[in-house]
N, C-alpha and C positions, 0 to 999 in steps of 0.2 A: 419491362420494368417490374421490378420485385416488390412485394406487399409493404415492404418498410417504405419503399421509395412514392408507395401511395398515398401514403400517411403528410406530403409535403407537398405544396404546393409549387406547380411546375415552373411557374417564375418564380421564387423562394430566391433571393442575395444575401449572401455574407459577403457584408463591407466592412471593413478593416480599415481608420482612419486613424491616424498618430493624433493624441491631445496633447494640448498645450501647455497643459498643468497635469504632473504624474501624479497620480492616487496612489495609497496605500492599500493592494486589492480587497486585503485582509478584513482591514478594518469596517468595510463592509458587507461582511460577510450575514446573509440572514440564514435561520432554519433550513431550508430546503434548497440552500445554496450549494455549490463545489468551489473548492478552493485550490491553489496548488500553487508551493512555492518551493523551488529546487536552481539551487548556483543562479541565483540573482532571479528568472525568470519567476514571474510570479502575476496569476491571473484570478479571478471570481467571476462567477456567474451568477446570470438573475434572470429569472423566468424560463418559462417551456417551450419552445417550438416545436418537441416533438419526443414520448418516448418510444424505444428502439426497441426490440428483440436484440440481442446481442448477434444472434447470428445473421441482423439484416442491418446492422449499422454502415458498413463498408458502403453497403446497396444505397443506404438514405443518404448518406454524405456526399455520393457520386450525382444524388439527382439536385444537387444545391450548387449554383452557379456564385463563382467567388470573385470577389473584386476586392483585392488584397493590398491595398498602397503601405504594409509597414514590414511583409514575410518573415515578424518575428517566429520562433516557438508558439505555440496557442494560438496562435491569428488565424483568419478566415473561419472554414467552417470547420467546427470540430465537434466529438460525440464523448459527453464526459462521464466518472460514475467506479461505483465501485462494483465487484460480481462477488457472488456468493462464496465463502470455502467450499460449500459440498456444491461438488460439479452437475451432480442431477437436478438443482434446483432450477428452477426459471430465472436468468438473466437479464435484465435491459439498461442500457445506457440513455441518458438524456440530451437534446442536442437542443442547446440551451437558446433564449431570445437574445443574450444581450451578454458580452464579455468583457473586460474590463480589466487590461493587465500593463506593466510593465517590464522593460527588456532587463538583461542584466546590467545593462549600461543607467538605467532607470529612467529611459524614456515611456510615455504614457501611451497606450492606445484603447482603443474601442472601436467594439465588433458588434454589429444589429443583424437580427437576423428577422427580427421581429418584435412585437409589441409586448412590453414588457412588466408584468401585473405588479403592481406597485409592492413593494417587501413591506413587512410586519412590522411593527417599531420595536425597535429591543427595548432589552429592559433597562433600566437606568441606575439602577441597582443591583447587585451582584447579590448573591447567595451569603450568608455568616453561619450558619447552622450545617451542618452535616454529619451524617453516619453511614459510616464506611461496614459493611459486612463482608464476609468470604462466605460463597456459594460454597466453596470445593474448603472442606475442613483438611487437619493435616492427614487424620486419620486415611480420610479418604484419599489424601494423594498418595501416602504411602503403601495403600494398596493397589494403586494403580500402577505406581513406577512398579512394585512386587510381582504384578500381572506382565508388565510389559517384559520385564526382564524373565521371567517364564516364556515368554514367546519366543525371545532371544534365543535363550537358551534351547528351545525345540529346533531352533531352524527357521520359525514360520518368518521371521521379519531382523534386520538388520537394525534398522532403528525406528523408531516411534517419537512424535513430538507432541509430547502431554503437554495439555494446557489447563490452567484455570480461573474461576472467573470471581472478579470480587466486583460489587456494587456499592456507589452512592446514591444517597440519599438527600437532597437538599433542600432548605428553607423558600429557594424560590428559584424560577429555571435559569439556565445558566448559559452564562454569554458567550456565545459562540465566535463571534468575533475577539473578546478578549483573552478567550482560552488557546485561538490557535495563534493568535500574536504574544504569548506566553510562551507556546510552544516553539515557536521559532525563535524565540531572544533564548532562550533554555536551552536548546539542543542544536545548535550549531552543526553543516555539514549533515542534517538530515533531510528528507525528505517531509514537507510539511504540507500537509493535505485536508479537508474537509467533502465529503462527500453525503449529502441528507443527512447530516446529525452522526455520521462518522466521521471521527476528530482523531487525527495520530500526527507521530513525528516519526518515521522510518530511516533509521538507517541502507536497509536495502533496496537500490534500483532492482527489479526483477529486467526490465528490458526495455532499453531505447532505439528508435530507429529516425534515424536522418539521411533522407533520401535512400542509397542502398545501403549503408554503416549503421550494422545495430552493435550495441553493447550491454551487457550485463552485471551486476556488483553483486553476487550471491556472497552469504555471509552465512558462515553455522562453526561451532566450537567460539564457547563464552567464558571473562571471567567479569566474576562481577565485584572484581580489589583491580586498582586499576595504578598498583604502585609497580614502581623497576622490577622488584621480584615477583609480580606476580605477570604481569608483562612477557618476562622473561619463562616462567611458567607455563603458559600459553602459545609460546610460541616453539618451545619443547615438546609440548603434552604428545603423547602416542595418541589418545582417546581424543583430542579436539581433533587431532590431524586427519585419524581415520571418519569422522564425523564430516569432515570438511570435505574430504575425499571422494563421499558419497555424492556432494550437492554438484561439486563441480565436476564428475563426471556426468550427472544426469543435464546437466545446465548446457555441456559441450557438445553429446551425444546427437540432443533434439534441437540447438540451432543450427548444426553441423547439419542436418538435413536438407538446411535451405540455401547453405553459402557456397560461393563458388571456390572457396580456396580453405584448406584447414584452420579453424577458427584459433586467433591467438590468446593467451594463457598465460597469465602476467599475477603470480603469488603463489600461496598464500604468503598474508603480511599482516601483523596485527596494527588492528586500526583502533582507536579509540574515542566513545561518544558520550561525555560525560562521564559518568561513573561505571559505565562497560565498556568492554572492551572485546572483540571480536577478529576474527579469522575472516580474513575478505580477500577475492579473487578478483581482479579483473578480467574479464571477458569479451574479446570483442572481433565482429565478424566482418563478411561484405557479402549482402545477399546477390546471387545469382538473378539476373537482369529482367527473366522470361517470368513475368508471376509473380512476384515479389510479397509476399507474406505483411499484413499490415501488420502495425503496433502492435492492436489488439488481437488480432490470429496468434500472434507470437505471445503474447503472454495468455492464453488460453491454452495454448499449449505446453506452454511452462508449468504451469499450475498445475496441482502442487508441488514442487520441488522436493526433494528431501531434511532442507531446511525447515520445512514447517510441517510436513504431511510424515516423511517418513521413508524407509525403501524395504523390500520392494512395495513400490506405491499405493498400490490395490489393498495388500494385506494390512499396511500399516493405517491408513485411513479407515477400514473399515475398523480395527480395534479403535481408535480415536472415535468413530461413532458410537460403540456400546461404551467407552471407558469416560465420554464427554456427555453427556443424555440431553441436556441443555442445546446442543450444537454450538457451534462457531457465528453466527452466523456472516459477517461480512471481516470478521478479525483472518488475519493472513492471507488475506483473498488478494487477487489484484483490483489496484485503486489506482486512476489516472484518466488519459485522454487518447483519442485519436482523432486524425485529421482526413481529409479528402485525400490530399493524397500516399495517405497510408502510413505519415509521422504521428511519432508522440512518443509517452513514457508511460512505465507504468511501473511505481513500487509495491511492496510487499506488507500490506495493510497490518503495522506494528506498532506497539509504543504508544495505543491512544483508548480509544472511550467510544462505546456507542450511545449517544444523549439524546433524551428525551425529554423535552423541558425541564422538569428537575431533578429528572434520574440519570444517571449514567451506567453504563456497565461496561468493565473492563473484564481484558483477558490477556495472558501471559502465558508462553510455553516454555520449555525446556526439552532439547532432544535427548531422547534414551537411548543408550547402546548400553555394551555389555562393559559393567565395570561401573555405571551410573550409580550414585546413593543417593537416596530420596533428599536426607537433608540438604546435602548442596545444590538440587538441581531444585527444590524448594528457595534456596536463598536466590538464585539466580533468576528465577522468577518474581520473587518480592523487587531486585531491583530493575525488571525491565516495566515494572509496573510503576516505582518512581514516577517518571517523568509526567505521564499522564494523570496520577494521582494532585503531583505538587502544580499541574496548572489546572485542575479542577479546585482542589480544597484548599484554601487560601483561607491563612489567620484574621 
């Protein structure tokens, strides 16, 4: 038995019952919650049974005996959480007391795993006051995309995905519950997640896996005019193309490792999410029967794609740590869940806020390649910052 698997108590049940009456998981969402709502399925957590090293979660979730009466998505026992962007950080997932979801059909269930310390009262009142700053001024971005594209131009790196961070500032802390039911009536067809006070709406699945069928939605080349010609633009572009080019090579290469047959390859296609508009692939595999890779193995290994980190991967992330000083911290990382027996999802932590009772901090990228201009990949970052802005800062 592995050190994670110490950490749980040898008779330890995740019971899984259907209720009678469907909740809105959302709407209960506290502070130190997780949350996750993607094509109907949609679940919250409340309280700790246990947190994990990331590298021994598989181990803890194997030593918890399941009594499952509903085998939705998120049922029984599962390990939730978001991991850090920089890979050398310390990782751990939480494998919560008490779950509380709905199917896509919108039936009700709940999952105990254990005893569940009573949540915080929200506030009752929402924020009216705010001030919005930018960390990252233009001046500075436009030395930075200047740098990256020097790089470009030596060789060292193909492309780079600058990001930056702007902050609010609020009158009082801000409701987490109503920000991420905001988030999901606003951005439609995204992935909507809350993980400890990280709040987004994701377009990108990074990787699912159901039984041995995993798939992935990598997205990279953006516009952010989302009319018939600019659509049409997008899905012309040489520079989005080669952009896209990189992700889903790297995206094919490293689940191709684990499938037993050549992974299929379905785009690109421009997709549309609110006021952007994006280059998306679908990807989807059958893993090889002997070992089988969980959720989380799989998107530890994906991370960072060249969607968000850059290629080649090493060089482009280390410029992203001198050119970001502030760091990432859990922005672009992967954010989701895994199961016992090695299902779940996990998207590409985008489009949201890290909050802290009345502060938030966002961040926004833009990939660099050669032929990039600071001003446009500036406005393309103003609007992926949108969405999370307008369900923070309310008139």
């Amino acid at each position: 038995m592995t050190h994670a698997a110490l950490r749980i108590e040898t008779d330890t049940v995740a019971r899984t019952r259907p209720l009678a009456k469907s909740v809105d998981p959302l709407s209960t969402l506290a502070p130190d919650a997780f949350a996750w709502s993607h094509d109907g399925v949609e679940f919250a957590t409340a309280g700790v049974l246990a947190r994990v090293p990331a590298d021994e979660v598989d181990a803890a979730l194997a030593a918890i005996d399941v009594d499952n009466a509903v085998g939705s998505p998120g049922t029984g026992a599962i390990a939730v959480g978001a991991l850090p962007f920089d890979t050398r950080s310390a990782a751990e997932l939480v494998i919560p007391a008490t779950v509380v979801g709905r199917d896509a059909d919108g039936r009700g269930w709940i999952t105990h795993l254990g005893p569940s310390r009573p949540q915080p009262s929200r506030p009752i009142s929402e924020p009216t006051r705010f001030i919005v700053s930018q960390a990252t001024d233009r001046a500075t971005w436009n030395a930075g995309v200047a740098r990256v594209l020097a790089e470009i131009e030596s060789g060292r790196v193909s492309k780079v995905v600058l990001a930056r961070e702007v902050s609010v500032e609020a009158d009082a802390p801000f409701n987490l519950a109503r920000v991420a039911t905001r988030l999901r009536d606003d951005q439609p067809g995204c992935i909507v997640f809350a993980a400890a006070g990280l709040l987004g709406a994701s377009p990108e699945l990074l990787v699912m896996r159901e039984g041995l069928d995993i798939s992935c939605h990598p997205m990279a080349g953006t516009s952010s005019l989302v009319d018939p010609d600019a659509l049409a633009r997008l899905a012309e572009s040489a520079k989005n193309a080669d952009e896209h080019r990189l992700v889903i090579e790297a995206v094919t290469e490293i689940i191709g490792r684990w499938c037993a047959q050549p992974v299929h390859v379905d785009g690109p296609r421009v997709i549309r999410f609110g006021r952007l508009a994006h280059l998306a692939t679908h990807i989807d595999g059958r893993l090889r029967a002997e070992f089988p890779p969980s959720a989380l193995e799989l998107a530890r290994a994906l991370h960072p794609t060249p969607a968000v980190g850059g290629t080649p991967s090493a060089a482009a992330v280390a410029l992203i740590r001198e050119l970001e000083p502030n760091g990432r911290g859990r922005y672009a990382a992967p954010v989701g869940w895994v199961d016992a027996a090695g299902n779940g999802a996990w998207a590409v932590a985008l489009r949201g806020a890290e909050i802290d009772g009345s502060s938030a901090v966002l961040r926004a990228g833009a990939g660099i390649v050669a032929g990039s201009v600071a001003d446009a990949e500036w406005n393309e970052t103003e609007a992926k910052l949108a969405p999370a802005l307008a369900a923070l800062v309310r008139p």
